[in-house]
Each structure stands twice: as C-alpha cells, then as structure tokens.
PAMAR-111370 format. One record per residue: residue number from 1; residue in three letters; x, y, z of N, C-alpha, C, CB in turn. Coordinates in steps of 0.2 Angstrom, whole numbers, plus 5000, padded with zeros to 4 digits. Glycine has a CB too. Example, Ala and Ser with C-alpha at 12.3 -4.5 7.8 and 13.67 -1.06 7.14 Angstrom:
BEGIN
NODE  resi  resn  n.east  n.north  n.up  ca.east  ca.north  ca.up  c.east  c.north  c.up  cb.east  cb.north  cb.up
NODE     1   ALA    5066     4972  5039     5062      4978   5039    5066     4984  5039     5057      4978   5045
NODE     2   SER    5064     4989  5035     5068      4995   5036    5064     5000  5039     5070      4997   5029
REM end
This chain:
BEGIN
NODE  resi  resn  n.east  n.north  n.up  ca.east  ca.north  ca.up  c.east  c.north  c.up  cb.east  cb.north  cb.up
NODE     1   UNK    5083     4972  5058     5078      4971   5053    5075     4977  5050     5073      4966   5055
NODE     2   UNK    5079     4983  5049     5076      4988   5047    5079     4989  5039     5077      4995   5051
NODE     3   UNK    5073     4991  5038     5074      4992   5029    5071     4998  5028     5069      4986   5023
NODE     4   UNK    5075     5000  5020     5076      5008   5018    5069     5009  5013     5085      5011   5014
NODE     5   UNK    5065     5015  5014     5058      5015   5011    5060     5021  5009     5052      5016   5016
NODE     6   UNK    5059     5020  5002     5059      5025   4998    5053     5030  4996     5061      5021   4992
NODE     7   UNK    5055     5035  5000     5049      5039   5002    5047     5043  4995     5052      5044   5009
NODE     8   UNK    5052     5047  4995     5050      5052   4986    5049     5047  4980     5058      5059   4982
NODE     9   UNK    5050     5040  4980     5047      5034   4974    5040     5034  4978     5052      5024   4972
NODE    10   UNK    5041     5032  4983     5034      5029   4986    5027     5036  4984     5036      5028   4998
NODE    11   UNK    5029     5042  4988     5024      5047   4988    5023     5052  4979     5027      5053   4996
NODE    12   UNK    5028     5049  4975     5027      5054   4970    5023     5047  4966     5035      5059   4966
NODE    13   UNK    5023     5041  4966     5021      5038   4961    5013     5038  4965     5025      5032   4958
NODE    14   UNK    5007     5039  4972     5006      5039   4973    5001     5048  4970     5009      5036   4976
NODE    15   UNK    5007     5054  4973     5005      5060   4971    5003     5059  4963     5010      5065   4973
NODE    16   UNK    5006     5056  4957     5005      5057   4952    4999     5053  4949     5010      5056   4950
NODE    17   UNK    5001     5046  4951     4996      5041   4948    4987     5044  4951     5000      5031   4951
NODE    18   UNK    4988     5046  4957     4982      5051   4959    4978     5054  4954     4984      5056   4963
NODE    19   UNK    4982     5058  4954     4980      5064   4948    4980     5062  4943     4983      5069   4948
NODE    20   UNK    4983     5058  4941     4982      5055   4933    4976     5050  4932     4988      5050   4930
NODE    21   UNK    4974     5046  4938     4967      5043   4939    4962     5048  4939     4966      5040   4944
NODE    22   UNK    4964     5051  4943     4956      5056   4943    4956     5061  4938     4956      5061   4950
NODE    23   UNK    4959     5061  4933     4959      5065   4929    4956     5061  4923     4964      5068   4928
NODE    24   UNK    4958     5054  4924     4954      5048   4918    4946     5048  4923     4960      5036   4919
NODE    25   UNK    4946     5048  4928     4938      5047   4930    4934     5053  4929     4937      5046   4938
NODE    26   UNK    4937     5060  4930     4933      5066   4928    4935     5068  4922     4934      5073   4932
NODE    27   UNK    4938     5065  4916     4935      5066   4909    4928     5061  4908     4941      5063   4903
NODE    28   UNK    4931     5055  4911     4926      5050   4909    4918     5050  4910     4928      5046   4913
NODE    29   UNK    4917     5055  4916     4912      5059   4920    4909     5061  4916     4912      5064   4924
NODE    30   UNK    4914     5068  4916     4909      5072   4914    4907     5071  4905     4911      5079   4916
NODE    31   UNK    4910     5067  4901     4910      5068   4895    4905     5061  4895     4918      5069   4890
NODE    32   UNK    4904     5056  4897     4901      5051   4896    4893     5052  4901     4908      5044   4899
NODE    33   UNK    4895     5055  4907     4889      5053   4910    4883     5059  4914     4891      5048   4916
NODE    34   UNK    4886     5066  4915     4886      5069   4914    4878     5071  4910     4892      5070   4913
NODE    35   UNK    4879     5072  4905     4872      5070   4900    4865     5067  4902     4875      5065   4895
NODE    36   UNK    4866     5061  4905     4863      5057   4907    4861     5058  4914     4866      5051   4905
NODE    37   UNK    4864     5060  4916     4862      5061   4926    4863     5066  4928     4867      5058   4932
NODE    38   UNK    4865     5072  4923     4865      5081   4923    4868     5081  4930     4856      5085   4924
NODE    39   UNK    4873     5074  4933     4878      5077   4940    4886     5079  4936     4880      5069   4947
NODE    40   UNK    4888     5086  4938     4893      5088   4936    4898     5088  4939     4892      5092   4935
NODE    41   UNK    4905     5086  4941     4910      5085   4946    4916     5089  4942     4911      5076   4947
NODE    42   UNK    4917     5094  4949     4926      5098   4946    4929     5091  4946     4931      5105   4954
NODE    43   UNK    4937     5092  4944     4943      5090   4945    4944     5087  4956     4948      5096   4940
NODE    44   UNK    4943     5093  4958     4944      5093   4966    4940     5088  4969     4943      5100   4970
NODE    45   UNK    4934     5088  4968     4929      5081   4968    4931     5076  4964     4921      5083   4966
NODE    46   UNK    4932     5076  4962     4934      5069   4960    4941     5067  4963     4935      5068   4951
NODE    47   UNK    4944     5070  4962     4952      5070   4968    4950     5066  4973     4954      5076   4973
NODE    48   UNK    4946     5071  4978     4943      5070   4984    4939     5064  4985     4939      5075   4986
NODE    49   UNK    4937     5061  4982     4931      5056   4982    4938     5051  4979     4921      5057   4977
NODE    50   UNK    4942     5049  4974     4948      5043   4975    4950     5044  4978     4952      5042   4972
NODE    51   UNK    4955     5048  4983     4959      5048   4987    4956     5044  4993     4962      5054   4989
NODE    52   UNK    4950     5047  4997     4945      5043   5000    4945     5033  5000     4939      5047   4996
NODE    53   UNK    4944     5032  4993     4941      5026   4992    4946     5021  4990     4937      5027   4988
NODE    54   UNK    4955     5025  4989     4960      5022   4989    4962     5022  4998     4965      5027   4984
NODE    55   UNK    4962     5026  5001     4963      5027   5008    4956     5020  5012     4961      5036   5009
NODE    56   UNK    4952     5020  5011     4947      5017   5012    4948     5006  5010     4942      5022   5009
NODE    57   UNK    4949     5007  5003     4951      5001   5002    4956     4997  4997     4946      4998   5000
NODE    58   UNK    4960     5003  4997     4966      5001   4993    4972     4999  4999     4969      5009   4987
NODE    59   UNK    4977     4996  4996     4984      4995   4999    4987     5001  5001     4988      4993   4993
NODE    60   UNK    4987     5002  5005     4992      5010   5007    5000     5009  5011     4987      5017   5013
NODE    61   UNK    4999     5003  5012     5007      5001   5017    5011     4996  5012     5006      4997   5027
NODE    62   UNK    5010     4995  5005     5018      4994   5001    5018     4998  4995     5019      4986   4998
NODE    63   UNK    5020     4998  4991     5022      5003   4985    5020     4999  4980     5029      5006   4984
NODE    64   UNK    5016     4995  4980     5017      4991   4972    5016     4995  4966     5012      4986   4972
NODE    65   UNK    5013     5003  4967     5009      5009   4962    5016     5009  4958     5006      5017   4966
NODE    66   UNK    5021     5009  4962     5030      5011   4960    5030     5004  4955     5038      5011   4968
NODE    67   UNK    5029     5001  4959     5032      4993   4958    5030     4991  4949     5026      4988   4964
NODE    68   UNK    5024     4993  4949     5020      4991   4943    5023     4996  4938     5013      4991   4943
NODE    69   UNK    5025     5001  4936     5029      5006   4932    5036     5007  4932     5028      5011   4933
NODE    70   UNK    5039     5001  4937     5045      5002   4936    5048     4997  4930     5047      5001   4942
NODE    71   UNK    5053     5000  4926     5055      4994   4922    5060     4988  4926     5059      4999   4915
NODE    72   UNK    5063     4992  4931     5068      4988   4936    5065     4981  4936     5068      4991   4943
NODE    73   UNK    5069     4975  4936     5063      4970   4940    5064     4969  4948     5063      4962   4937
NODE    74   UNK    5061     4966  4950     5063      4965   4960    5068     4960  4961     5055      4961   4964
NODE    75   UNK    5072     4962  4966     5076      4958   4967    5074     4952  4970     5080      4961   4969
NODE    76   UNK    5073     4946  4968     5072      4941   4972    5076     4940  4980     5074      4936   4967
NODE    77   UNK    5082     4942  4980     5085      4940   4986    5085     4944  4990     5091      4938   4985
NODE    78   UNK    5084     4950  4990     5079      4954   4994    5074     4953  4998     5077      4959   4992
NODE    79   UNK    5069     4948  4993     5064      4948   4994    5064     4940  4999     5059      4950   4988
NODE    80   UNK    5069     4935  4999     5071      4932   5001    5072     4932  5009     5074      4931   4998
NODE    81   UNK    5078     4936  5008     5080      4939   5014    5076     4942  5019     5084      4942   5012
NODE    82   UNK    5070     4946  5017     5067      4948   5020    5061     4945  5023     5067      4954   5017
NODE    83   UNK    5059     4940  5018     5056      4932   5021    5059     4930  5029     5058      4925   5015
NODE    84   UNK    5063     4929  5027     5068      4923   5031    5070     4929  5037     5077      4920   5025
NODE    85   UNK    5071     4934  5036     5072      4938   5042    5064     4939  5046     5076      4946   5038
NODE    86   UNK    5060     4940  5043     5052      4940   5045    5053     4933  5052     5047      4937   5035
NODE    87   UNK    5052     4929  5046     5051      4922   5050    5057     4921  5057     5052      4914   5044
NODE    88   UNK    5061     4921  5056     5066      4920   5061    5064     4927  5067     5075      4921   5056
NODE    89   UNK    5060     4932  5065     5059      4937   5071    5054     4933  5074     5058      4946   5069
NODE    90   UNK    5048     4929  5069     5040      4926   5071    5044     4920  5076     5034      4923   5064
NODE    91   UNK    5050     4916  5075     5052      4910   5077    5054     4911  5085     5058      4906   5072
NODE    92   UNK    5058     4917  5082     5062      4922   5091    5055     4922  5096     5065      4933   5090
NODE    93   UNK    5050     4926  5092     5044      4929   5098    5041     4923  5101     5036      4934   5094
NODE    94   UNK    5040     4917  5096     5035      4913   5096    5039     4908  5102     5032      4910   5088
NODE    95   UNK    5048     4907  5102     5049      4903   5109    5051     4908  5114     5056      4897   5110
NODE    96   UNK    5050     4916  5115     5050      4918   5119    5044     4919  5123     5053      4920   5117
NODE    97   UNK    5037     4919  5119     5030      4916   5121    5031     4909  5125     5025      4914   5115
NODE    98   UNK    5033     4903  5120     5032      4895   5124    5038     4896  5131     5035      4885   5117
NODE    99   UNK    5045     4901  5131     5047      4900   5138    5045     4904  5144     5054      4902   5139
NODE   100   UNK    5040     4910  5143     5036      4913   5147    5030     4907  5150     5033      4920   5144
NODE   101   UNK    5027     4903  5146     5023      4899   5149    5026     4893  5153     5018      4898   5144
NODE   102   UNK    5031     4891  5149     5036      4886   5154    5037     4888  5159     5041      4885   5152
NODE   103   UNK    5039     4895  5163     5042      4898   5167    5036     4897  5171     5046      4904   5166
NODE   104   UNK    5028     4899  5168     5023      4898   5172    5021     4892  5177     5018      4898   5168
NODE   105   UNK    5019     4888  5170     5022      4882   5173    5025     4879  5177     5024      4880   5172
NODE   106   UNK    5030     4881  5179     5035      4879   5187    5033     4880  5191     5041      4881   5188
NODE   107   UNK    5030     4888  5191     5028      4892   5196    5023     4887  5200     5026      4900   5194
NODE   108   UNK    5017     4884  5196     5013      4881   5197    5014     4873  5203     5011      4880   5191
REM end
C-alpha cells in the first residue's frame, strides 16, 4: 500500500503559495493598517508569523494547496482504490485484534 508523494509539486506550491500570501498580508499591513496602529511589519515577519499559524492550524499532511491550482482533475479511481486499500488494511488489523482476544480466551 505505498504510494508515490510528489515531493517538488507538494513543497513548491507550499514554498510559493507562502510567499505569495505573505506578501498579500504585508501589503495589506502595511498599506491598510499600519496608519492606524503605527505597527510596522518587514516581509520576514510576516513570513514568520504565516508559516507559524499554517504549521499550527493548517493541513500540512495532504497537498490540497497543489490540488486547488491544478487544472488536472483527480482521478477518481485512485482515490477509490486507495479507499478500498485503506479499509481492507483497517478489516486485516481489526480480525487480527478479535483473533488475539480469541486466542485469550482459550487461554482462560
């Protein structure tokens, strides 16, 4: 059940879309609020405080950042397959749990 992770889609839309946020949040800053709160934020602080709060409460173990910019669409039967491969490993563990407690059982 191993599957191939597309590491340079995964970490450049990740490295990009970063920096293209934080660059939408430190114009936004400093041209919009800046004025009003006299707090001034480089570009590297604002980096540093999204990466944080993406790491803190974003998604970071699928790619959907790719996902959403890709024109490609998803393959359904991938994603099928990989259901059905899922469950059939949960169905394996789950009677190889109920035959350890059966074996208990006996012992009793």
């Amino acid at each position: 059940m191993k599957y191939k992770v597309d590491w340079f889609n995964l970490a450049t839309s990740y490295l990009f879309f970063g920096f293209v946020y934080s660059a939408v949040i430190w114009v936004i800053w400093n041209f919009l609020f800046t004025p009003f709160y006299d707090l001034h934020f480089s570009f590297l602080q604002i980096l540093g405080i999204y990466t944080i709060a993406r790491i803190l409460f974003g998604n970071s173990n699928t790619n959907y950042v790719s996902n959403i910019y890709t024109p490609k669409t998803p393959d359904l039967d991938k994603i099928d397959d990989y259901l059905k491969d899922f469950q059939d490993q949960l169905d394996k563990e789950a009677k190889e749990v109920e035959d350890q407690y059966r074996d208990l059982d006996k012992k009793d």
